[in-house]
C-alpha positions in Angstrom: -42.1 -47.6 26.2 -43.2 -47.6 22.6 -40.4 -46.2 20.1 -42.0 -42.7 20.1 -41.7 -41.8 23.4 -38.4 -40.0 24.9 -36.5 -42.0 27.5 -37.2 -40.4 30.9 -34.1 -40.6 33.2 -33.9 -39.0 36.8 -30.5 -37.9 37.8 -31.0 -38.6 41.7 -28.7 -38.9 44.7 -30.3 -37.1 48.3 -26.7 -36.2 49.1 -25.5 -33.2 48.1 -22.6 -32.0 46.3 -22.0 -34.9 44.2 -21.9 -34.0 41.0 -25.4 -34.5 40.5 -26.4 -31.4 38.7 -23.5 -31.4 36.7 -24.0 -34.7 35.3 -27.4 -34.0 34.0 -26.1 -30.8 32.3 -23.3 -32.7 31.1 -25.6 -35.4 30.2 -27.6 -33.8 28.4 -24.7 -31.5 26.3 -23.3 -34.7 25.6 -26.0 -36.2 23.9 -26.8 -33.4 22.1 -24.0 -33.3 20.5 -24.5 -36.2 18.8 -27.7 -35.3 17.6 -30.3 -36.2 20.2 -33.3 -34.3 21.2 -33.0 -33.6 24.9 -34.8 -31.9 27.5 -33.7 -31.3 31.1 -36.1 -30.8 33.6 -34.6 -28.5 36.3 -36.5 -30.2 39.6 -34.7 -28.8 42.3 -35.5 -25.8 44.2 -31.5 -24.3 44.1 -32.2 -24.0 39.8 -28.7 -25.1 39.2 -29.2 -26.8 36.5 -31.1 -23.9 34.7 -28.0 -20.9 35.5 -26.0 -24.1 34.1 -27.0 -23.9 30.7 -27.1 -20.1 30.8 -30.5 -19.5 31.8 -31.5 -16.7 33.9 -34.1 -17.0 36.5 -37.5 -15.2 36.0 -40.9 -15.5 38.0 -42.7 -13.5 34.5 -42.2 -16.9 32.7 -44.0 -20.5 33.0 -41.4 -23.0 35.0 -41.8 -26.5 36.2 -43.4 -24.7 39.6 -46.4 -24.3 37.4 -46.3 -27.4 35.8 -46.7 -29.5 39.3 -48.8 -27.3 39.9 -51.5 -27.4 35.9 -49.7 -29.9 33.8 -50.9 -28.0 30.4 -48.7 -24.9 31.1 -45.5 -27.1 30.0 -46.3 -26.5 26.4 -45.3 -23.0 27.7 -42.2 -24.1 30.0 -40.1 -25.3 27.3 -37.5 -22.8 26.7 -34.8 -23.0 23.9 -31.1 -23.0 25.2 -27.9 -21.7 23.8 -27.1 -24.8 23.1 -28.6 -26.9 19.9 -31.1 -29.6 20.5 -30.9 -29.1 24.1 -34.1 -27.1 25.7 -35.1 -26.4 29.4 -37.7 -26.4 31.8 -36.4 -24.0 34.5 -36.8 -24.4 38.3 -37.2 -21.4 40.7 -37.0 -20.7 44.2 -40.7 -21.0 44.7 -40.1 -24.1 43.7 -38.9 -24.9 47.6 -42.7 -24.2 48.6 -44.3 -27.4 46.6 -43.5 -30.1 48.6 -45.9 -29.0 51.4 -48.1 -27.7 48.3 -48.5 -30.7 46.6 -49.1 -32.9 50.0 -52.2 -31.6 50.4 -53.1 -31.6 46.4 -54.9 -35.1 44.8 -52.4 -37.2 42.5 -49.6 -35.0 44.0 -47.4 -37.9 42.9 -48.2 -38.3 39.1 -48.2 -34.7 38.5 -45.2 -34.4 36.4 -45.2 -37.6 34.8 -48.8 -36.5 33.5 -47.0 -33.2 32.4 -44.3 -35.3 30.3 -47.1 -37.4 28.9 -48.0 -34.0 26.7 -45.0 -33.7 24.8 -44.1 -36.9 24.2 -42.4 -37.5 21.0 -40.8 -34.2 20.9 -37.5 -35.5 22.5 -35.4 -38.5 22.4 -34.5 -37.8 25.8 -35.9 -36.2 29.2 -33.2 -36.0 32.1 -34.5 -34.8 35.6 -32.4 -33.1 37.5 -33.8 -34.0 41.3 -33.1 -32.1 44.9 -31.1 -33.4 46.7 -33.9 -34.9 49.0 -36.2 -38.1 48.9 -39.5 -35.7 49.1 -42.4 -35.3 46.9 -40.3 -33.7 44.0 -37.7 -36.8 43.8 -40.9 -38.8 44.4 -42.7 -37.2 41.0 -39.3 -37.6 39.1 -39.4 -41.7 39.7 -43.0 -41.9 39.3 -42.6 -40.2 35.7 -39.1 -42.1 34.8 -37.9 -44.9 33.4 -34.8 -45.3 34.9 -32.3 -43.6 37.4 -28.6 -42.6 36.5 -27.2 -41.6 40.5 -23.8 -39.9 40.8 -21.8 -40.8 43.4 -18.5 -39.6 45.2 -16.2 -42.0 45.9 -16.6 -41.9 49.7 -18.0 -43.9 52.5 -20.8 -42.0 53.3 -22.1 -42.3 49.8 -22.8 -45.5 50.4 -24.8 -45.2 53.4 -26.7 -42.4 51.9 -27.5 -45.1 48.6 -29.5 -47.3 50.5 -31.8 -44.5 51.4 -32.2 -44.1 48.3 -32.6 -47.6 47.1 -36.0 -47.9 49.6 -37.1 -45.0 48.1 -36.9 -46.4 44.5 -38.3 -49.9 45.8 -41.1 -47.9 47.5 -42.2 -45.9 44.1 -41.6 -49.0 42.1 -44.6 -51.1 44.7 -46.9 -48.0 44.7 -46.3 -45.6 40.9 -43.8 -47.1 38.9 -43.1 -50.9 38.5 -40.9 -50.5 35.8 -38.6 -48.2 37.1 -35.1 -49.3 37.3 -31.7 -48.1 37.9 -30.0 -47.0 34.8 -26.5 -46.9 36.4 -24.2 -45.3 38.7 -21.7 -42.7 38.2 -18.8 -42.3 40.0 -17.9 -38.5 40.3 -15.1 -36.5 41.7 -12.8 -39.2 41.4 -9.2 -38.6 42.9 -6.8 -41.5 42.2 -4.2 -40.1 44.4 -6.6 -40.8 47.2 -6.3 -44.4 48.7 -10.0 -44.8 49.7 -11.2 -44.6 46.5 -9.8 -47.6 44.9 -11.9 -49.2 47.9 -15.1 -47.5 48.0 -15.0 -48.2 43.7 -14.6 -51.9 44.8 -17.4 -52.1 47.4 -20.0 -50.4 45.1 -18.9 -52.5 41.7 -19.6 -55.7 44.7 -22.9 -54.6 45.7 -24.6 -52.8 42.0 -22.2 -55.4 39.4 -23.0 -53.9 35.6 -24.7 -51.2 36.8 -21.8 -48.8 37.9 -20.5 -47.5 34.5 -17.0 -47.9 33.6 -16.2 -44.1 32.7 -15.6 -42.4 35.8 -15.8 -38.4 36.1 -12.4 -37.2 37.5 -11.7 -33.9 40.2 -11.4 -31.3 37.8 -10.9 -27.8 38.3 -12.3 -26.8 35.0 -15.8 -29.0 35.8 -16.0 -26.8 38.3 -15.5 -23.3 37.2 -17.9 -24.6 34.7 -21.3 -23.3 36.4 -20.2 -19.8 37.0 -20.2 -18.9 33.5 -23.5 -20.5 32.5 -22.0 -23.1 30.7 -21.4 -27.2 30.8 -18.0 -27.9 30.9 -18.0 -29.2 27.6 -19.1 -26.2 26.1 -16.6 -24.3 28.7 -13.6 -25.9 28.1 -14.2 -29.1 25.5 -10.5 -30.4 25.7 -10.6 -30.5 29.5 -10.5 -34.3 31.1 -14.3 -33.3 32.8 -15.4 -32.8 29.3 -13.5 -36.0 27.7 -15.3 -37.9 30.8 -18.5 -36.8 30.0 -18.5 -37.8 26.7 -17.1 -40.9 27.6 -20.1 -41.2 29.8 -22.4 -40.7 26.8 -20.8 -43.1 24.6 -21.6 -45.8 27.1 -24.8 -45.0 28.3 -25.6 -44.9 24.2 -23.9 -48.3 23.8 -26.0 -49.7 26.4 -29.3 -48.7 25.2 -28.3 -49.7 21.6 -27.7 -53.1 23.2 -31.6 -52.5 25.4 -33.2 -52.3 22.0 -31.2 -55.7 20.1 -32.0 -57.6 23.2 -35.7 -56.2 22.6 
């Protein structure tokens, strides 16, 4: 990765309702704020991520749909945000019809990192925000990244869903993408009052070492009322402990890559 090109980081996990979405919007507000050109790729079908930062849904404009589909239209998929430094590239529903699209399509697996390849130099950062499925839009995300951040809940069931994912990531890494790593693991939805999660914290810190950050994101009912006024939290409600979490999150994932580039 040469010094003008953005980091590319997929924000992956094929379980649902762990915080996914709301880390890469989080993410991505975070960095943002401290000055960082970012854009988030909305990859999933649902278009979360795009209502998240205030975008409204609309079939008469360019989205990544059309970019899978002719990787020149994303000079025309970039969309500015209400928020500074941060721009989109929305998702809609006819999103959910590309996976059987693209199987029958030529280099249906390199189609969005040949997209990203366009703009490069434009950002600092690009965060994917995948389904929450190990298909042929999860597959494009790792084929164009450089690393994986996956959120996790602190529950047993994460666990067996993270070695699904880990074939997945070893697969893309032998056929499309040697370098990909993971960048980390985040542990979402914390509860400390429950007594499994001092226990499922343990077994995952056993198994992935470094790579599970130390800023976890607590259960926080202002992290979730966040989404239903187009807004991350930290925009929402910036003194909130969701927010204060997220930018905790930032800090080290910054800290980290300062230390990527000393060691380089």
């Amino acid at each position: 990765m040469s010094k003008k090109e953005p980091k590319v980081i997929a924000i992956a996990n094929q379980k649902g309702g762990v915080g996914k979405t709301t880390t890469a919007v989080n993410l991505a507000t975070a960095l943002v704020s401290v000055k960082k050109k970012v854009l988030l790729i909305d990859l999933d079908p649902q278009g979360n991520a795009s209502t998240g930062v205030g975008f409204e849904q609309s079939k008469e404009r360019n989205d990544i749909y059309d970019v899978l589909h002719d990787s020149s239209k994303i000079f025309d998929a970039v969309y500015k945000t209400n928020i500074p430094k941060l721009k989109l590239v929305p998702s809609t529903l006819d999103l959910s019809g590309a996976e059987v699209e693209l199987a029958r399509q030529e280099e249906r697996e390199v189609r969005l990192k040949n997209a990203i390849t366009k703009i490069k130099g434009k950002f600092d950062y690009i965060l994917i925000d995948c389904p929450p499925a190990l298909g042929i839009l999860t597959v494009n995300a790792f084929t164009a990244a450089h690393s994986i951040i996956v959120p996790m809940q602190c529950e047993f069931y994460s666990l067996e869903g993270l070695s699904h994912l880990v074939h997945t990531i070893n697969r893309v890494k032998k056929t499309y993408n040697p370098d990909l790593t993971i960048e980390g693991l985040v542990l979402t939805m914390v509860d400390k009052r429950n007594s499994l999660t001092d226990q499922v914290q343990s077994d995952i810190k056993g198994f992935f070492g470094k790579k599970v950050y130390k800023t976890v994101i607590p259960r926080n009912v202002r992290v979730s009322e966040a989404p239903s006024f187009g807004k991350p939290v930290l925009i929402y409600d910036s003194k909130c402990k969701g927010s204060k979490a997220y930018l905790g999150l930032a800090k080290e994932f910054l800290k980290q890559e300062k230390k990527k580039v000393v060691n380089e």
